[in-house]
C-alpha positions in Angstrom: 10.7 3.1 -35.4 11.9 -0.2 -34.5 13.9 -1.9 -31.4 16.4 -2.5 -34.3 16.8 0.9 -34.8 17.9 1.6 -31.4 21.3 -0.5 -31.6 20.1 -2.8 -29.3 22.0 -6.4 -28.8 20.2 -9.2 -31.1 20.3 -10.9 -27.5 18.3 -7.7 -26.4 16.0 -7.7 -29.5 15.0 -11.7 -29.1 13.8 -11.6 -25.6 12.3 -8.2 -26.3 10.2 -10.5 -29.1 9.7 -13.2 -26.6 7.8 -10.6 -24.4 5.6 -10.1 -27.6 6.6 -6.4 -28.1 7.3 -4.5 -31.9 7.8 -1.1 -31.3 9.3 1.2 -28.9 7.4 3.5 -26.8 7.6 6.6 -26.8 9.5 7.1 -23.5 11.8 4.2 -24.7 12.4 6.1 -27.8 13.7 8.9 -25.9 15.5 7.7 -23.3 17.1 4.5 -24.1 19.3 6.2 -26.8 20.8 9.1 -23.8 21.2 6.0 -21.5 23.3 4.3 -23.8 25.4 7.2 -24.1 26.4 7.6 -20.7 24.4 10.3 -19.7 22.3 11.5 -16.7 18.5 10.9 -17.3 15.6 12.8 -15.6 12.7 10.9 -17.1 8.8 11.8 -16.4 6.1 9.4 -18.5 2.6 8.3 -17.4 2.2 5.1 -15.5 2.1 2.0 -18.1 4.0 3.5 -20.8 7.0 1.5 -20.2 9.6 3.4 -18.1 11.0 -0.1 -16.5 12.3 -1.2 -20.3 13.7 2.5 -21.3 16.3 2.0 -18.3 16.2 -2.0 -18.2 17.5 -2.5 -21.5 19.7 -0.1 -21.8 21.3 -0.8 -18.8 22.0 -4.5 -19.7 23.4 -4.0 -22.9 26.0 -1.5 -21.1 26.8 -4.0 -18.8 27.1 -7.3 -21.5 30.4 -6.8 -22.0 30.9 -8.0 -18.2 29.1 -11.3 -18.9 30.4 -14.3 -17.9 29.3 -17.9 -17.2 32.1 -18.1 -14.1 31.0 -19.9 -11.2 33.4 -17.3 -8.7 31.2 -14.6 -7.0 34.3 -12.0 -7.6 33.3 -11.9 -11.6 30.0 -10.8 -10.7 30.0 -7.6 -8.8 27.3 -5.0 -8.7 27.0 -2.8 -11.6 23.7 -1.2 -11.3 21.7 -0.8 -8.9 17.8 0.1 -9.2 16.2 1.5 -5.9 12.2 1.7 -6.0 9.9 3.0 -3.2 7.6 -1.0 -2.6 8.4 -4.4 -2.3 5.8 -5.3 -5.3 7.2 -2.8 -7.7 10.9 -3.7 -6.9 10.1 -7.6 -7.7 8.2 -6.3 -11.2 11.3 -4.4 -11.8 13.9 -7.1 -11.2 11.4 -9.6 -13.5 11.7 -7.3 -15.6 15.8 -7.4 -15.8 15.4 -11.2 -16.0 13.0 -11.4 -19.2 15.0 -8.8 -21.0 18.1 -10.3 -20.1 17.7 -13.7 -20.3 19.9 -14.3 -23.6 22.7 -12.5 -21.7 25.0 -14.1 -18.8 24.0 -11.4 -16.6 23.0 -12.1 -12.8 20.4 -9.9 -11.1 18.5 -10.5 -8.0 16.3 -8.5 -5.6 16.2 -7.2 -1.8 13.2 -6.3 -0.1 11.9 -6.3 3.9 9.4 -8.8 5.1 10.6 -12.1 3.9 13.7 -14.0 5.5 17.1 -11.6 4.7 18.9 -15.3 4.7 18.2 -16.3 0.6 18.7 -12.7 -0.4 22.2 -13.1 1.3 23.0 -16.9 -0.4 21.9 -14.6 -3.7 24.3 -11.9 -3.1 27.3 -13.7 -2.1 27.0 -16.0 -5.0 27.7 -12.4 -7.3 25.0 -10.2 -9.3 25.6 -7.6 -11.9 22.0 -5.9 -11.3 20.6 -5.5 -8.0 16.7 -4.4 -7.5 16.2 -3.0 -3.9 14.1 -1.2 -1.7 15.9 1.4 0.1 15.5 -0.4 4.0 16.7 -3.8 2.9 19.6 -2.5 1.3 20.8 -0.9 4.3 20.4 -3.7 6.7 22.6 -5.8 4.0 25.1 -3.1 4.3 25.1 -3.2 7.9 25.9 -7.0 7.7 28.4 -6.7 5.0 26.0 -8.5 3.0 26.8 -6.2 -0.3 29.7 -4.8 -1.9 28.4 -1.2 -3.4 32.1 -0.1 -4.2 31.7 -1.2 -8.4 28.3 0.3 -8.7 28.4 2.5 -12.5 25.0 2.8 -12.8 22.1 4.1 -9.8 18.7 4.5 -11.1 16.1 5.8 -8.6 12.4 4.4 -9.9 9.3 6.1 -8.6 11.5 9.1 -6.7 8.9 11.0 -6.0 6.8 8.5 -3.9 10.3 7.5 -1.9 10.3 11.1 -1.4 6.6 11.0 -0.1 7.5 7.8 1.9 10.6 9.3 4.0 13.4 7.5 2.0 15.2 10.7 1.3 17.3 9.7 4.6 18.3 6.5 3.2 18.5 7.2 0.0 21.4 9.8 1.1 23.3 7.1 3.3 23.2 4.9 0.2 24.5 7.8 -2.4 27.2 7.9 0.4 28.3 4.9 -0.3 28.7 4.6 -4.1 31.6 6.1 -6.6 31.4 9.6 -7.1 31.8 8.5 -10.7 28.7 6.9 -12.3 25.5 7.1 -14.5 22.2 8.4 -12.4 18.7 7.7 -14.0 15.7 9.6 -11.8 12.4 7.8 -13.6 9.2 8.6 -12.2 5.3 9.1 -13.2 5.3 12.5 -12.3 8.2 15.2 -10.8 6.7 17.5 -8.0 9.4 20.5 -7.4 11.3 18.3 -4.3 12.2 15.6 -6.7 13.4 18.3 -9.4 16.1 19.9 -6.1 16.9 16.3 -5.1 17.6 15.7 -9.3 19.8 19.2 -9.0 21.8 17.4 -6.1 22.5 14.1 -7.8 22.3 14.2 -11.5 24.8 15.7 -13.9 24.0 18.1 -16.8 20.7 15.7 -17.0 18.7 14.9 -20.3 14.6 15.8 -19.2 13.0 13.1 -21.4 9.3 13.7 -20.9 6.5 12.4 -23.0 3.5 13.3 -21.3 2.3 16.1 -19.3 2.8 16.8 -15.5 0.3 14.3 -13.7 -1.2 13.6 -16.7 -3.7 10.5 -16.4 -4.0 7.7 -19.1 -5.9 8.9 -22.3 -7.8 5.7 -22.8 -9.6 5.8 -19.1 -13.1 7.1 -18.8 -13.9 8.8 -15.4 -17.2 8.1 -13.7 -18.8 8.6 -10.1 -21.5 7.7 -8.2 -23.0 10.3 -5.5 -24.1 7.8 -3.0 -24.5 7.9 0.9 -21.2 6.2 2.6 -23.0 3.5 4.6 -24.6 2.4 1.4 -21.1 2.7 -0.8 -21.0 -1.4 0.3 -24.2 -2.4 -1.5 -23.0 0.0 -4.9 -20.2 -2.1 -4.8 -21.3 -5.2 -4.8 -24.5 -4.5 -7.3 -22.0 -2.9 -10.4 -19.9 -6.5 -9.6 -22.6 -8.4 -9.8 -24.8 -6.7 -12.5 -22.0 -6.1 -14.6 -19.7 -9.2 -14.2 -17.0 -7.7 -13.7 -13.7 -10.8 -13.7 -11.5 -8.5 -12.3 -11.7 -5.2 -10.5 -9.4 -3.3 -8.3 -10.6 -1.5 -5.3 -9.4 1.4 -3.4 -9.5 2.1 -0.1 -7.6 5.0 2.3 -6.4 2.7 5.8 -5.5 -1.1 6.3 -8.4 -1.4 8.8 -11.0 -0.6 5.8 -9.3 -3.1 3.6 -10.0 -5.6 5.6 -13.6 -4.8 6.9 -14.4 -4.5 2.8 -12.4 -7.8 1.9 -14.9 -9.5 4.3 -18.0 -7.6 3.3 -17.3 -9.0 -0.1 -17.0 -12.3 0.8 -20.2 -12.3 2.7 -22.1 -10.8 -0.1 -20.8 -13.6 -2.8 -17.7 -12.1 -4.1 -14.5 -13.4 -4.5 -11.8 -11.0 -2.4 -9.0 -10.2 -1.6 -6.8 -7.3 0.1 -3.0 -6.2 -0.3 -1.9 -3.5 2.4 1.2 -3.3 4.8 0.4 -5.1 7.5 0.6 -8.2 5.4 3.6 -10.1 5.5 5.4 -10.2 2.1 3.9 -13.7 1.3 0.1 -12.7 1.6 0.9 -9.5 -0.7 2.4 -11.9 -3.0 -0.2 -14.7 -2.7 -2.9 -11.8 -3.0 -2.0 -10.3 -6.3 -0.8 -13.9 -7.6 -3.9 -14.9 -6.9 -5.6 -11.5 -8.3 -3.7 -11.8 -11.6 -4.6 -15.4 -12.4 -8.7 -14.7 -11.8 -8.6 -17.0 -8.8 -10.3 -14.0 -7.1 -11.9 -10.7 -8.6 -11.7 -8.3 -6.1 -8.1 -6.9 -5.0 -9.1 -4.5 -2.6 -6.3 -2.5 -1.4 -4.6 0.9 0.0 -2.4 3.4 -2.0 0.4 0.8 -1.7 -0.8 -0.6 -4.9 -1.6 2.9 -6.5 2.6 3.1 -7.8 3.9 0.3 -10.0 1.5 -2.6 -10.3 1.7 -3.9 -14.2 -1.7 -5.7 -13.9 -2.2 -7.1 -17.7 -5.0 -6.0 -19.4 -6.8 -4.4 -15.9 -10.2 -3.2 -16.9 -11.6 -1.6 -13.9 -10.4 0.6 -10.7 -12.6 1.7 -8.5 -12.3 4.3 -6.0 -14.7 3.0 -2.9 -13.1 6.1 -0.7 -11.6 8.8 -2.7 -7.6 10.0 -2.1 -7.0 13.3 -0.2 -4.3 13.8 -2.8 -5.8 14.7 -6.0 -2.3 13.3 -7.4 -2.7 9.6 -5.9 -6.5 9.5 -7.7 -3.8 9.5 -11.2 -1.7 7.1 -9.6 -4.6 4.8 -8.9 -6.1 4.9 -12.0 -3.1 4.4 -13.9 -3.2 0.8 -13.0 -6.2 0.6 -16.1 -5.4 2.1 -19.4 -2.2 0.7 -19.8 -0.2 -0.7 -23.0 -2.7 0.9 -25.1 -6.0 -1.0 -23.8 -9.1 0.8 -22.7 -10.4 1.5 -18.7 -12.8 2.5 -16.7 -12.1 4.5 -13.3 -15.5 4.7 -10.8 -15.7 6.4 -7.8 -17.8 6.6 -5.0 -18.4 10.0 -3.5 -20.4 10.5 -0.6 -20.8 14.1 0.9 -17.9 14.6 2.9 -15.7 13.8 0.1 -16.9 16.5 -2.5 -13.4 18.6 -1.6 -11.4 15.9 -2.6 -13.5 15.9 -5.8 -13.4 19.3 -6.5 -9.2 19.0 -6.3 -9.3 15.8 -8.4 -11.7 17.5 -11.6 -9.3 20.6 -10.9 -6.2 17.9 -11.8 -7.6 16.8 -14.5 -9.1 19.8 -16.2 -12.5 18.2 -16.4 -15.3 17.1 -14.7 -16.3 13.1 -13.9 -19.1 12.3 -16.0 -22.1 11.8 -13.2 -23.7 8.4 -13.4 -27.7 7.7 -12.3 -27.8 5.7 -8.5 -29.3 2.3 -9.7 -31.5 1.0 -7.6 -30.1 -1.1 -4.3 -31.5 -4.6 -3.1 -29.9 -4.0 -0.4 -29.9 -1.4 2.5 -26.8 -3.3 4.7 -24.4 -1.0 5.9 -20.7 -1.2 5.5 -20.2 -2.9 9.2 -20.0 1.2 9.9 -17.4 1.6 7.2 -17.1 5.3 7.0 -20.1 6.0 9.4 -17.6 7.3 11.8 -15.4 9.1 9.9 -16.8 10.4 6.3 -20.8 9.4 6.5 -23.0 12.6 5.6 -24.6 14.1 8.5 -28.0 12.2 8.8 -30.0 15.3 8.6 -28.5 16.3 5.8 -30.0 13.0 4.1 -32.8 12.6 5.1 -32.5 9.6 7.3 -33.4 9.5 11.2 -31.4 9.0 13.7 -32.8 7.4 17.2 -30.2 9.4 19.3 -29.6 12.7 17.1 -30.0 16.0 18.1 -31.5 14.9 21.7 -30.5 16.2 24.9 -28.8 13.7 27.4 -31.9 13.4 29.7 -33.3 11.9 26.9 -31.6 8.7 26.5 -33.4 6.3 29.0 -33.9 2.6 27.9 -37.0 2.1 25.9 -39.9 -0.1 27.7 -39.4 -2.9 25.4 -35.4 -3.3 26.3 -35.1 -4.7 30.0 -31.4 -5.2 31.1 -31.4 -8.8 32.1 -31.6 -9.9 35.6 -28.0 -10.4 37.0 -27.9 -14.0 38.9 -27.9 -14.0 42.9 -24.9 -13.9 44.1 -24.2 -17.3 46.1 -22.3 -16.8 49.6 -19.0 -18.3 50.0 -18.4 -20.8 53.7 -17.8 -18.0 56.2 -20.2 -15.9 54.8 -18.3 -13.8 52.1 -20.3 -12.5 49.4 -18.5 -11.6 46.5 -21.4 -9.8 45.0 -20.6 -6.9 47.9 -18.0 -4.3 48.4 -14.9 -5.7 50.5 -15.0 -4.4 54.0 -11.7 -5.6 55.9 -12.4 -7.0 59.5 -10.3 -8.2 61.9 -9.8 -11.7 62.2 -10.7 -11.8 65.8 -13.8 -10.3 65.7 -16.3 -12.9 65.8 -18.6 -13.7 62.7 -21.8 -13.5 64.6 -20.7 -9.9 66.1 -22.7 -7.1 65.0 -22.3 -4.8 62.1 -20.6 -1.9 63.6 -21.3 1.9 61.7 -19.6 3.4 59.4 -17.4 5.6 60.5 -16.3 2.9 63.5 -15.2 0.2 61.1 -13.1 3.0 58.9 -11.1 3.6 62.9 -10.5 0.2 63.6 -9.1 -1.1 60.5 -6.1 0.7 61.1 -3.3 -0.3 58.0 -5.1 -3.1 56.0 -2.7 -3.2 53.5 -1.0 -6.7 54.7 -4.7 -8.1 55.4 -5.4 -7.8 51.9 -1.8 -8.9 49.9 -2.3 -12.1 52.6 -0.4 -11.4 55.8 -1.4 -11.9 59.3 -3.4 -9.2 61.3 -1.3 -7.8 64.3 -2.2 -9.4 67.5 -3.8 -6.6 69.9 
């Protein structure tokens, strides 16, 4: 079947040419024909198979007969409204809206935290039929009466199931709040645990299930491969499949920011061009970072689960897992960034010992095993800078490798002959004879520097109340 055959707008149909696409996917073929009829959508396809046009295009050809080339802000009022769970996935989306929508006199925009709130305002004021948002944002515009919600028809929730697993269900309530009872709901997501199907039961009306691929299903065209290799040697793999097998572009997984970072810079040292995308980068570095990522400026992204939902990388030809999920669920999600659109992938992991559980759930997901790959042999024996020593390495007696301090007892850790602590400088005596290099013993200020030291136990009775002695006040006069 064709786009024509959908009953699409010719406006629809030329930018969907402009984008280079001929056929409908499956998921499009499914839902965009129940969108268009003003139904309620529960929609579950595998990352990459085109969800964001099967609601996008619909949506916009509902909403062309509000088009209108008027300058005031009250003929554009929001229509739809599109909530996603990430600020990268919620910019993709609202891209989206504007290639597909280009031939139309439709306004969209998008909200999302960590840039300056004062453009996105300009942009609503000024009137948009389609608003992209992240669930955060969009209430701190509604707390500034910063965005009318009152003519939303259509409320599509992209991703649900990872807002669910990031705590939006709170806001995503206080929005639903404020919206018409009467209007369109679309739930789209990669996969539908049994939360997302109660929180569909609360908000969707005698919904039409449109699903063209199996619960968690990964992509078909990825091969699965791992390494069994020692954690504080995971850094030298890394760097020797880059190197030996050129790869241009490769994205890299990793569990916390913190490990991100410390493999970003490992990268660099050893040669390769890095970068990293996790939370604790403002909005601009996430944005400079996959910018710079997509164009081949750089070939490492190395990043945290944030990028494991909704990044449409073009043509991605390797993921690798450096630390493997503890949800055998986010391993699909990460590898779902390759395979998509119909080209091939590769998905690598790394596995070191104390990571065989989370292996044994992810072959369990996927009804198969990874195919085992031969170590190569390492130039290298650098360590991660620790990466993973302290939290996943393999015990060392368990490898084979010694440790200088295991399985001791605590008498037996003297300093070796060979490592001298360094001689501390001699303390120099102030005028008067202080000596900061000694403990501070309070004397009076009338006794007489040349007196002689008196014991122990007869200082500690004449001092008395030192307290004013030592914040700077005078000694009492006898």
């Amino acid at each position: 079947m064709s786009f024509e055959s959908l009953g699409l707008l010719p406006e629809l149909l030329h930018a969907i040419a402009d984008q280079g696409y001929t056929e409908p996917s499956p998921i499009q073929l499914k839902a965009i024909p129940p969108v268009l009829a003003r139904q309620d959508i529960m929609g579950c396809a595998q990352t990459g198979t085109g969800k964001t046009a099967g609601f996008a295009l619909p949506i916009l050809q509902m909403l062309a007969p509000h088009q209108n080339t008027s300058p005031s802000p009250a003929r554009h009022s929001i229509r739809a409204l599109i909530l996603t769970p990430t600020r990268e996935l919620a910019a993709q989306v609202e891209e989206s809206v504007r290639n597909y929508g280009k031939y139309l006199a439709l306004r969209s925009t998008v909200v999302y935290g960590g840039v300056d709130i004062n453009p996105q305002i300009k942009a609503l004021r000024a009137g948009v039929e389609v608003l992209v948002a992240t669930p955060g944002r969009l209430l701190d515009h509604v707390q500034q009466k910063t965005v009318n919600l009152t003519r939303v028809e259509i409320l599509v929730l992209d991703e649900a199931d990872r807002m669910l697993d990031m705590g939006f269900m709170p806001d995503i309530k206080r929005i639903i709040a404020l919206l018409p009872t009467e209007r369109q709901n679309l739930l789209f997501s990669a996969t539908f645990s049994d939360e997302i199907k109660r929180l569909a039961n609360q908000i969707l009306r005698s919904p039409v299930s449109v699903e063209v691929a199996r619960r968690n299903a990964p992509a078909d065209l990825v091969t699965h491969q791992m390494y069994e290799v020692d954690a504080d040697r995971k850094g030298a793999l890394l760097t020797h499949l880059i190197k030996s097998r050129d790869m241009k572009q490769v994205l890299v997984f990793v569990r916390t920011k913190r490990d991100a970072n410390r493999l970003m810079r490992e990268l660099l040292r050893d040669g390769v061009a890095a970068t990293a995308i996790h939370s604790d980068r403002t909005q601009g570095e996430r944005t400079q970072a996959l910018e710079d990522f997509k164009q081949g400026t750089v070939n490492v992204l190395v990043a945290t689960d944030i990028a494991a939902r909704g990044l449409d990388i073009e043509l991605l030809p390797f993921v690798i897992n450096y630390e493997l999920p503890y949800a055998a669920e986010d391993y699909i999600h990460r590898i779902g960034r390759t395979g998509r659109a119909g080209s091939t992938g590769e998905a690598i992991s790394l596995v070191c010992a104390d990571e065989h559980r989370m292996l044994d759930d992810i072959e369990r997901e996927l009804k198969r095993k990874l195919e085992r790959l031969p170590l190569p042999e390492l130039a290298s024996s650098r360590k991660s800078s620790g990466h993973g020593e302290s939290r996943h390495a393999a015990p060392r007696h368990a490898t084979g490798h010694k440790s200088s301090s295991a399985h001791k007892p605590a008498s037996s850790h003297k300093p070796s002959s060979h490592s001298k602590p360094h001689p501390r400088p001699a303390a120099v005596p102030l005028p008067g004879g202080f000596d900061f290099s000694k403990p501070y013993e309070f004397k009076p200020t009338d006794t007489p520097a040349e007196a002689p030291a008196a014991s122990h136990s007869a200082q500690h009775a004449k001092r008395g109340r030192p307290t004013a002695a030592l914040l700077g006040g005078a000694a009492k006069k006898p």
